[in-house]
C-alpha positions in Angstrom: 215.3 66.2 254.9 215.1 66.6 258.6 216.0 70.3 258.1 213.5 70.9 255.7 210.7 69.8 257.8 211.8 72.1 260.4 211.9 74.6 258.5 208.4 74.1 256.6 206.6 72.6 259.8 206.8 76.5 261.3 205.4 77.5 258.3 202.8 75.2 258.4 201.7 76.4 261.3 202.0 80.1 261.2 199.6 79.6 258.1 197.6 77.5 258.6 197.2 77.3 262.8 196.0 80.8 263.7 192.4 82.1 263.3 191.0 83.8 260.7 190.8 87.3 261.6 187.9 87.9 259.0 184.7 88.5 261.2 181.2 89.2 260.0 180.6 92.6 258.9 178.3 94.1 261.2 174.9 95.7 259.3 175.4 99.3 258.1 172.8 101.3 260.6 170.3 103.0 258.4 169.2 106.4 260.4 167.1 106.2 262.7 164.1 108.9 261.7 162.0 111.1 264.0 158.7 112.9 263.4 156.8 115.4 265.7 153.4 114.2 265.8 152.5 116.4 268.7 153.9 119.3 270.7 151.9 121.4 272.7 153.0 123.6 275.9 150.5 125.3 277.9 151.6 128.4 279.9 149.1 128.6 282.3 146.7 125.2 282.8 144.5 127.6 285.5 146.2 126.7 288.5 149.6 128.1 289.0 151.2 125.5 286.5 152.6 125.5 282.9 152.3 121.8 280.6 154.3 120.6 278.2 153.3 117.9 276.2 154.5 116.3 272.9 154.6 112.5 270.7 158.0 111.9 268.7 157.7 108.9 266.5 161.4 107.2 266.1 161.2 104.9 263.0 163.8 101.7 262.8 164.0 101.3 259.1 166.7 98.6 259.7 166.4 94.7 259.8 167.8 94.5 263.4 166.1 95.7 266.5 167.7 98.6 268.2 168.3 99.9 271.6 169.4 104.2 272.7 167.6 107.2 273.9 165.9 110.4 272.7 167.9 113.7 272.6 165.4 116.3 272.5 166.2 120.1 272.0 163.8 123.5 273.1 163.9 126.8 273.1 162.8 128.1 276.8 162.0 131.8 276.7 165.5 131.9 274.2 167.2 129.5 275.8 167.6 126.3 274.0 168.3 123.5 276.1 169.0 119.5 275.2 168.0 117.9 278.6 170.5 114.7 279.6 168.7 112.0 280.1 169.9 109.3 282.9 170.2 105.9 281.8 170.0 103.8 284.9 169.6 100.1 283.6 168.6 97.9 280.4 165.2 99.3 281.1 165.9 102.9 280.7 166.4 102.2 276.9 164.0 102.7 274.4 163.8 99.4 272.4 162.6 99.5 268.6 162.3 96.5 266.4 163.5 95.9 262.9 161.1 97.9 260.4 159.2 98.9 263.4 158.5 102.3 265.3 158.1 103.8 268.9 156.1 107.0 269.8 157.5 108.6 272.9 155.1 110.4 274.4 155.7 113.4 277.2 153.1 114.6 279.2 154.4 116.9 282.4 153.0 119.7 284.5 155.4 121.6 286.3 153.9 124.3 289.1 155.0 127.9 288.0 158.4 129.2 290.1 156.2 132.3 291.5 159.1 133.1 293.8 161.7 133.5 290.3 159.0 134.3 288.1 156.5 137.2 288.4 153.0 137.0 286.9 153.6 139.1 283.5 156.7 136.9 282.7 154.7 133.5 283.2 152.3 135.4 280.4 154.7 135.8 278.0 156.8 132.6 279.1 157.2 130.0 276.2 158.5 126.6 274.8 159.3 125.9 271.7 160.2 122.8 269.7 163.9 123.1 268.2 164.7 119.5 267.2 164.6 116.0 268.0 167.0 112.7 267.4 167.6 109.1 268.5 170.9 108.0 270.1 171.7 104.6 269.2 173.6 102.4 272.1 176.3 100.5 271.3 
């Protein structure tokens, strides 16, 4: 009898003493959408500077709120570029509710590069909108 405890009492335990490995399933993330609303660049505001300015609308069609970054893509003069953007603390996210939305909005004038660029290329100098997504953080 004494051997039979023994022998079940391990058992016992191996079944019955660990923890469940089953964890909650975490939510399937739903896409994030984003919509132009506005993109404008000016190539010459009147003094010595070019503007480029443009609204994305990220939409969180899920039931959790979400935290990440914008990766936005343009063409300069036929060269597309995806600028990096830093992420320096909590604060540097872009937060978006659950069934909510955020309008980025970017608004910069940069002065013209007179020294690299000569007057007829800052006339025919352009930016053009190639794409735009939201990076979800983990």
């Amino acid at each position: 009898m004494k051997s039979n405890i023994l022998f079940i009492l391990p058992l016992f335990i191996m079944f019955f003493g660990c923890e469940s490995d089953s964890s909650p399933e975490k939510e399937t993330l739903k896409e994030i959408t984003s919509e132009v609303l506005l993109f404008e660049f000016t190539r010459d505001t009147g003094n010595s500077s070019s503007r480029l300015y443009y609204k994305i609308k990220h939409t969180n069609p899920n039931d959790f709120a979400i935290k990440g970054t914008s990766s936005v893509t343009l063409d300069y003069n036929g060269i597309v570029l995806t600028p990096i953007k830093k992420i320096i603390d909590e604060e540097s996210y872009i937060h978006i509710g659950a069934n909510s939305s955020y309008t980025e909005v970017y608004n910069v004038v940069s002065p013209h590069e007179t020294n690299l660029l000569s007057p007829e290329q800052i006339k025919t100098f352009y930016v053009k909108f190639v794409s735009a997504k939201f990076i979800v953080a983990e």
